[in-house]
Backbone bond lengths (Angstrom), bond angles and torsions (degrees), N, CA, C in turn:
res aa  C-N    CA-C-N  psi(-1)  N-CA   C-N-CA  omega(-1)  CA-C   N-CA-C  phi
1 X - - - 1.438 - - 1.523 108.03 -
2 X 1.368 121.92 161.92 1.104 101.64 -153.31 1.627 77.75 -132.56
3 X 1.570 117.42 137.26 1.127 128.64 -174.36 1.484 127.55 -92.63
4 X 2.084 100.43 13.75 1.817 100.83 -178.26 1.663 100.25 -70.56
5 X 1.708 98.86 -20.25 1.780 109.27 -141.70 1.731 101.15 -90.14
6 X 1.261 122.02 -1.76 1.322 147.12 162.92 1.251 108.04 -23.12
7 X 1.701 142.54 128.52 1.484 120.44 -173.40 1.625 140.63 78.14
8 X 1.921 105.01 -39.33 1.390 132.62 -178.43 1.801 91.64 -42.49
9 X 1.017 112.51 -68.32 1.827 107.76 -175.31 1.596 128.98 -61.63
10 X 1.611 117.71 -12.34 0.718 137.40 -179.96 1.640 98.88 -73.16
11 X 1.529 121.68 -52.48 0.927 111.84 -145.25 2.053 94.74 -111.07
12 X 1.191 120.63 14.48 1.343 139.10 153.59 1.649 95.94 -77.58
13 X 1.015 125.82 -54.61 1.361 139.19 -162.49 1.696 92.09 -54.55
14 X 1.432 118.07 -84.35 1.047 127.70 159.38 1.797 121.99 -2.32
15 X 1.336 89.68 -74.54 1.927 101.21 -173.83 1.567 96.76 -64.51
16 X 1.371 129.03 -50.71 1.472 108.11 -177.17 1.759 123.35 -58.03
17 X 1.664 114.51 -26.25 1.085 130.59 161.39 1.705 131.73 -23.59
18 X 1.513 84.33 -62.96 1.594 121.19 176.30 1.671 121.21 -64.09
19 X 1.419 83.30 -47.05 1.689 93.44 169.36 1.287 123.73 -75.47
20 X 1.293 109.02 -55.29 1.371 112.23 168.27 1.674 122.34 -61.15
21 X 1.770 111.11 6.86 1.413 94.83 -178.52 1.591 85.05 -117.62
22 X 1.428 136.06 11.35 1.019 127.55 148.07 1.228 148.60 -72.50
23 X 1.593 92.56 -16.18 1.748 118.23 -172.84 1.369 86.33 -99.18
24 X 1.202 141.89 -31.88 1.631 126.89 170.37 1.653 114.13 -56.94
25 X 1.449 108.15 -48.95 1.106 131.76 -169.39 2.097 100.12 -50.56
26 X 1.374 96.51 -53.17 1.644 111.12 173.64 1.421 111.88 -37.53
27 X 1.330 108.96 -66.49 1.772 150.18 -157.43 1.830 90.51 -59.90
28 X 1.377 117.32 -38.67 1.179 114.92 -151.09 1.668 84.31 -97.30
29 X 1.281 120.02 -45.85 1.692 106.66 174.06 1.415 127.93 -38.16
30 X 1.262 96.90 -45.63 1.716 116.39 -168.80 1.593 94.05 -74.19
31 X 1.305 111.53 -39.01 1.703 108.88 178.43 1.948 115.22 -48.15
32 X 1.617 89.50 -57.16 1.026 103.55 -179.68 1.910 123.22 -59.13
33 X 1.172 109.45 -53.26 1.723 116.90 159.17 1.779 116.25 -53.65
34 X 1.127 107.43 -3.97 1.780 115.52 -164.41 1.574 90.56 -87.91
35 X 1.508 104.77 -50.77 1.440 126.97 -141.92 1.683 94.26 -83.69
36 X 1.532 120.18 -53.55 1.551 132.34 158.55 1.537 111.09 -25.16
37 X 0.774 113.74 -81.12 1.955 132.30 -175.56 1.204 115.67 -69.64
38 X 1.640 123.17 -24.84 2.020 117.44 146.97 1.698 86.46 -61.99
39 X 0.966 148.21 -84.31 1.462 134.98 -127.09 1.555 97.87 -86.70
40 X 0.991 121.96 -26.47 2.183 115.11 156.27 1.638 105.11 -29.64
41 X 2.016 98.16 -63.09 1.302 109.47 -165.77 1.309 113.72 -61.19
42 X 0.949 114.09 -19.03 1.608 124.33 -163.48 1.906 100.89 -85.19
43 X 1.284 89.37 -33.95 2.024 81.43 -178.70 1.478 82.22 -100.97
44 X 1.300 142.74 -26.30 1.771 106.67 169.19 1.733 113.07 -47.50
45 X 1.360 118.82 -31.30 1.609 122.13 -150.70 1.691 83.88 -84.34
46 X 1.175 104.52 -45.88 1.370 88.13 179.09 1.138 142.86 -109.17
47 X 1.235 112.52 28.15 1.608 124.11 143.39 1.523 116.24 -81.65
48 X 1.590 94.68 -18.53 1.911 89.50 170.41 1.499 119.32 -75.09
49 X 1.239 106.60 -51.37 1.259 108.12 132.87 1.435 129.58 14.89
50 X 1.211 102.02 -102.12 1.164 114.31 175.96 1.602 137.37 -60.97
51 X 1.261 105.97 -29.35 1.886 117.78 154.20 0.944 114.33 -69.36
52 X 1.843 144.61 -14.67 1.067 142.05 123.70 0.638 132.20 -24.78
53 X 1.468 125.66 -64.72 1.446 120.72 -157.78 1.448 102.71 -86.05
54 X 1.488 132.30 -18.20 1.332 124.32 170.39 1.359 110.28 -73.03
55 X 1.370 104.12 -43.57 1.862 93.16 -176.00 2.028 108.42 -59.23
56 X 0.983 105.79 -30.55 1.761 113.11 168.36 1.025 115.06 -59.28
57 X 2.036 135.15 -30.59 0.997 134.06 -168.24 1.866 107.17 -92.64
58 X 1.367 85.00 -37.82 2.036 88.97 -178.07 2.283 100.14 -73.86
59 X 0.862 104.84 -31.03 1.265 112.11 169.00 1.748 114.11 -51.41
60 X 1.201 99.17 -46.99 1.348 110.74 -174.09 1.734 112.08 -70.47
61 X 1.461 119.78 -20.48 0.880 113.19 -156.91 1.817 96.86 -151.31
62 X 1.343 100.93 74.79 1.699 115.76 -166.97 1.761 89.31 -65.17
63 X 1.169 137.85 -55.78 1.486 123.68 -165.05 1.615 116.72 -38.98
64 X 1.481 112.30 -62.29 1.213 111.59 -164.42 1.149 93.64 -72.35
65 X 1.649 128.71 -29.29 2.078 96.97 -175.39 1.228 119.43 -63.36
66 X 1.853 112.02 -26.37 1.233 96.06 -179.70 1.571 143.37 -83.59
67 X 1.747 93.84 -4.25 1.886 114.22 152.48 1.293 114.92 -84.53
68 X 1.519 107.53 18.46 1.884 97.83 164.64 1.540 108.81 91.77
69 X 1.423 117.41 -29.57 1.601 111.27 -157.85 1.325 112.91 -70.68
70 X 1.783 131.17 30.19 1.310 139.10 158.77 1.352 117.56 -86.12
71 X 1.562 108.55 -34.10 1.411 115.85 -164.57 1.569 115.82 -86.22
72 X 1.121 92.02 124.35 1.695 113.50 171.78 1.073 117.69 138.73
73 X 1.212 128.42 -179.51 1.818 138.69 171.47 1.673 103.66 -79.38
74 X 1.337 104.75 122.73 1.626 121.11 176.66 1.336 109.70 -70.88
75 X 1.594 105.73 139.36 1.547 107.15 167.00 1.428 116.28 -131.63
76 X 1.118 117.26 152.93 1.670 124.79 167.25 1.563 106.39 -22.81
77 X 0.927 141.69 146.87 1.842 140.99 158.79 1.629 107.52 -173.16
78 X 1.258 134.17 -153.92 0.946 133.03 -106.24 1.820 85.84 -167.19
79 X 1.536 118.13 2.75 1.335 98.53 172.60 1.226 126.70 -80.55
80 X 1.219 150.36 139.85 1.575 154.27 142.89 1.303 132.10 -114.54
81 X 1.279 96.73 146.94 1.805 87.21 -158.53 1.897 75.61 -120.78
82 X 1.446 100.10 136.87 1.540 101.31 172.23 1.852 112.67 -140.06
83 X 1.053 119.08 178.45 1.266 114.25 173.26 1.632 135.10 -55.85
84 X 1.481 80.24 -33.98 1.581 82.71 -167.04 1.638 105.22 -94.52
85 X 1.538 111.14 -18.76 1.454 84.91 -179.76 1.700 91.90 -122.08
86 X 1.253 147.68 81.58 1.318 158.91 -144.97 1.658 102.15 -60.20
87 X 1.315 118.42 162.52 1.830 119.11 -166.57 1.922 77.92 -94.41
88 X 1.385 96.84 174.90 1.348 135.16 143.17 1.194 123.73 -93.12
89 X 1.285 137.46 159.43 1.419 131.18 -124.42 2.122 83.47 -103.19
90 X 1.294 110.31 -7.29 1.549 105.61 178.66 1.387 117.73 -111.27
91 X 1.544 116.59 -19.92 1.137 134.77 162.01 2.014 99.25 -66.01
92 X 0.884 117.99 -64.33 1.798 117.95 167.39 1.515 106.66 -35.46
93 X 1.547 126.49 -78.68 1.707 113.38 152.05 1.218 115.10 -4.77
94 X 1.181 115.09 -109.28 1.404 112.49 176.81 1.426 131.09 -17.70
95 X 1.322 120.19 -56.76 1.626 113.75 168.20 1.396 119.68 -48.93
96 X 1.993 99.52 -42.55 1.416 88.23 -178.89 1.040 139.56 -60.69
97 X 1.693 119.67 -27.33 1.259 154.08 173.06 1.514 120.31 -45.46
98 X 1.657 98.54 -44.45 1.514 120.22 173.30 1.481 110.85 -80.45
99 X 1.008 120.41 -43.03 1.313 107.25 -172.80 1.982 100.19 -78.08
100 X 0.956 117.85 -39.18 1.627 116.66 -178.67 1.320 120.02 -54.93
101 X 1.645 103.35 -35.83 1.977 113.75 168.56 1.809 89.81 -57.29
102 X 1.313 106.07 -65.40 1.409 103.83 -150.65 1.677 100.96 -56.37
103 X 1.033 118.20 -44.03 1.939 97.74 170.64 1.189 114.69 -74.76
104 X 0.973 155.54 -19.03 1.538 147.30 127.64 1.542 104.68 -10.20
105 X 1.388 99.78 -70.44 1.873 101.05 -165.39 1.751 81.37 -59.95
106 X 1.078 145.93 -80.77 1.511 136.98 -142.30 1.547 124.12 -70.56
107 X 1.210 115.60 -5.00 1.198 140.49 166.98 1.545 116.14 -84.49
108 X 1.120 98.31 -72.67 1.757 102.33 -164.30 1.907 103.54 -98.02
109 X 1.259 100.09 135.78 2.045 93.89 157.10 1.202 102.59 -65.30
110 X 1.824 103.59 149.54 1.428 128.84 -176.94 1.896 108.10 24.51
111 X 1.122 121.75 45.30 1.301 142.18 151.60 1.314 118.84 -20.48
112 X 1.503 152.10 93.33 0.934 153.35 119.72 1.727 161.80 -78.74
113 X 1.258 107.39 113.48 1.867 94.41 -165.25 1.290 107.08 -129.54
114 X 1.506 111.80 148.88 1.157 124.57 -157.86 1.510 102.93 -136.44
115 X 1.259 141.08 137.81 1.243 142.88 165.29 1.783 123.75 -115.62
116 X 1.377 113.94 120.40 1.591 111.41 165.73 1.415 119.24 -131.24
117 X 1.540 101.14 137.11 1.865 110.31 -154.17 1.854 73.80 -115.17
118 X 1.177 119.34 145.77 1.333 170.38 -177.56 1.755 124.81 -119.00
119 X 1.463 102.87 54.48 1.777 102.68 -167.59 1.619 100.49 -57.69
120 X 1.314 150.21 97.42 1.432 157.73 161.64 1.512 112.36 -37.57
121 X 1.395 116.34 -55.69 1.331 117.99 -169.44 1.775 100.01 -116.45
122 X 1.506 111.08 161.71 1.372 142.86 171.47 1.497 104.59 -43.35
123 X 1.211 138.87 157.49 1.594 148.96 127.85 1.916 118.38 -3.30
124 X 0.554 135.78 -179.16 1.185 148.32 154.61 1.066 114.22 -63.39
125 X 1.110 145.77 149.01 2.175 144.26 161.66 1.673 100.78 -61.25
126 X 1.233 118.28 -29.88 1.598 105.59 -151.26 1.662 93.27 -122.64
127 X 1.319 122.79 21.23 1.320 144.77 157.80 1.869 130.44 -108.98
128 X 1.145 104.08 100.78 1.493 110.21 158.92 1.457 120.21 -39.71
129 X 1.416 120.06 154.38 1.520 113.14 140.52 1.262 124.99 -84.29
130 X 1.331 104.44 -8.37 1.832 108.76 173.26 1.788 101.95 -69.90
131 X 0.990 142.42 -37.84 1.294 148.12 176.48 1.556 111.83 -82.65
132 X 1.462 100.63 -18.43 1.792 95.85 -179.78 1.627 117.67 -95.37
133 X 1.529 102.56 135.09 1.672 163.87 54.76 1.331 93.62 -144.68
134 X 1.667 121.62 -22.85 1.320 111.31 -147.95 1.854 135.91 -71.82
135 X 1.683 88.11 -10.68 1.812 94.15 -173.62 1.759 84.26 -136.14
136 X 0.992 143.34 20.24 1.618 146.38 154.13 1.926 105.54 -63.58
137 X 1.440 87.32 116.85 1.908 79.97 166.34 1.904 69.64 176.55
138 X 1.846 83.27 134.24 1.094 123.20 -28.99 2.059 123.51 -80.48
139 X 1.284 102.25 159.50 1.448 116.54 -156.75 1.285 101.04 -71.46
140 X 1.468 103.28 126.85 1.751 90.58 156.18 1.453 136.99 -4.51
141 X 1.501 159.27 140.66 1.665 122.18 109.99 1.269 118.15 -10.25
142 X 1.649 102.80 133.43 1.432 117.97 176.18 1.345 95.38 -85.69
143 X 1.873 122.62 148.67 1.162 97.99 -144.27 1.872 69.33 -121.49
144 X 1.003 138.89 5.91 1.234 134.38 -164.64 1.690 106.47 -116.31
145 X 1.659 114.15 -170.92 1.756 113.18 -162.57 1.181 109.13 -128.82
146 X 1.391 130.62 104.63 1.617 154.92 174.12 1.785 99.05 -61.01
147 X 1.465 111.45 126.79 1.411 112.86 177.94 1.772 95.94 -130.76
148 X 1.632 97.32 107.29 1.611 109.87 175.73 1.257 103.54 -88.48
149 X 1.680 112.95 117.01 1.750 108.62 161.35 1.298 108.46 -123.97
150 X 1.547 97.81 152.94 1.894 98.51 -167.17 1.735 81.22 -124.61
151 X 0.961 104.26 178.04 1.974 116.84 -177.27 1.506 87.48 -162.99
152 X 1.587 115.10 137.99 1.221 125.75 136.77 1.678 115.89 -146.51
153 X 1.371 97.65 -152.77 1.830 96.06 -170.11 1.648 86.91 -129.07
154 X 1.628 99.50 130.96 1.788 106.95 168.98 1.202 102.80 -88.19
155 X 1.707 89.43 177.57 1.957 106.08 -171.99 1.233 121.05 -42.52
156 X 1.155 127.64 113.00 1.659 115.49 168.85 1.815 101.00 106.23
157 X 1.127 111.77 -9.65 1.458 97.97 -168.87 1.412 100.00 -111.40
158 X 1.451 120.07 148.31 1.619 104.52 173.86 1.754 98.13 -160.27
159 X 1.643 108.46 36.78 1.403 116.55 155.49 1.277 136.66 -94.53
160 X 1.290 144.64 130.06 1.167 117.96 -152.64 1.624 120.74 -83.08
161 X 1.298 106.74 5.14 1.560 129.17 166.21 1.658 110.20 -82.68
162 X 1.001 131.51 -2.11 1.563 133.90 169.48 1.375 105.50 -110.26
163 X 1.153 139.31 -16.93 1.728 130.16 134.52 1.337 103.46 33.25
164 X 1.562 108.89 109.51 1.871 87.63 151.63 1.734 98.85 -117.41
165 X 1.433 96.97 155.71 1.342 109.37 -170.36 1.515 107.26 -127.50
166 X 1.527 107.80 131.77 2.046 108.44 -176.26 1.609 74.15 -112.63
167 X 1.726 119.91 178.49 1.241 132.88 174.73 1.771 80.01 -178.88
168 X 1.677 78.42 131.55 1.687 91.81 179.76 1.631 105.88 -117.97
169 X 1.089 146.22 124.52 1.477 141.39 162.37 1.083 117.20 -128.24
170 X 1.598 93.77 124.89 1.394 115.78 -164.80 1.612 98.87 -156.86
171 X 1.819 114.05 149.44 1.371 120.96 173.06 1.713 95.40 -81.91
172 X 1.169 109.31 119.26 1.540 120.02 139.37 1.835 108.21 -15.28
């Protein structure tokens, strides 16, 4: 045996070591960017989500969209609609409004949604505005186009120039 070659595997041993703890090193980036952009997707799904379920809620309740009480940015307040003393069809708006901010805030970082309805056409012919939205049920089709936009901030980002923004438009 020849004693120059003494070590020679040791230090093959070594270099494959190195390499192979670089290709982990790779494996674990891509893990990490994999794992980022499922959970992006995951608050895209559910901000869709969530322009859903409002366009389902103003749907549900044609009177108050058509006195407007959908439009605007929702805030925390003080509405409840309960059994015993039942909402009005704008007081219901309003709750809905509140509760939709509030899954916004629990859903998305820095979570924001905003709604603007666009009535296109006139009243009905055989409808007053003295009678309109408030004792109508059930309400016309809204004959105009609701634009739901939500904004928040994805993983890792917390500038207000990395914004992601969904906007849903659709007629009620």
């Amino acid at each position: 045996m020849n004693h120059k070659e003494d070590g020679f595997t040791l230090l093959e041993v070594l270099i494959a070591i190195v390499v192979f703890s670089f290709g982990l090193l790779g494996i674990a980036g891509m893990m990490t960017i994999s794992v980022r952009n499922n959970h992006n997707g995951y608050l895209r799904s559910q901000a869709n989500f969530l322009a859903e379920n409002m366009m389902d809620r103003m749907r549900a309740n044609p009177t108050a969209l058509w006195s407007g009480t959908y439009t605007g940015t929702p805030s925390a307040g003080t509405a409840e609609c309960k059994l015993a003393s039942p909402c009005n069809y704008d007081e219901l708006a309003a709750y809905d409004m509140e509760q939709w901010a509030q899954s916004i805030d629990l859903a998305l970082p820095n979570g924001v949604g905003t709604i603007s309805c666009v009535n296109n056409q006139p009243l009905p012919a055989n409808l007053s505005s003295a009678t309109a939205p408030s004792i109508w049920f059930p309400a016309p089709p809204y004959r105009g186009i609701c634009t739901i936009t939500i904004t928040w901030n994805e993983a890792n980002r917390t500038s207000n120039q990395d914004a992601q923004v969904l906007e849903l438009v659709a007629q009620p």
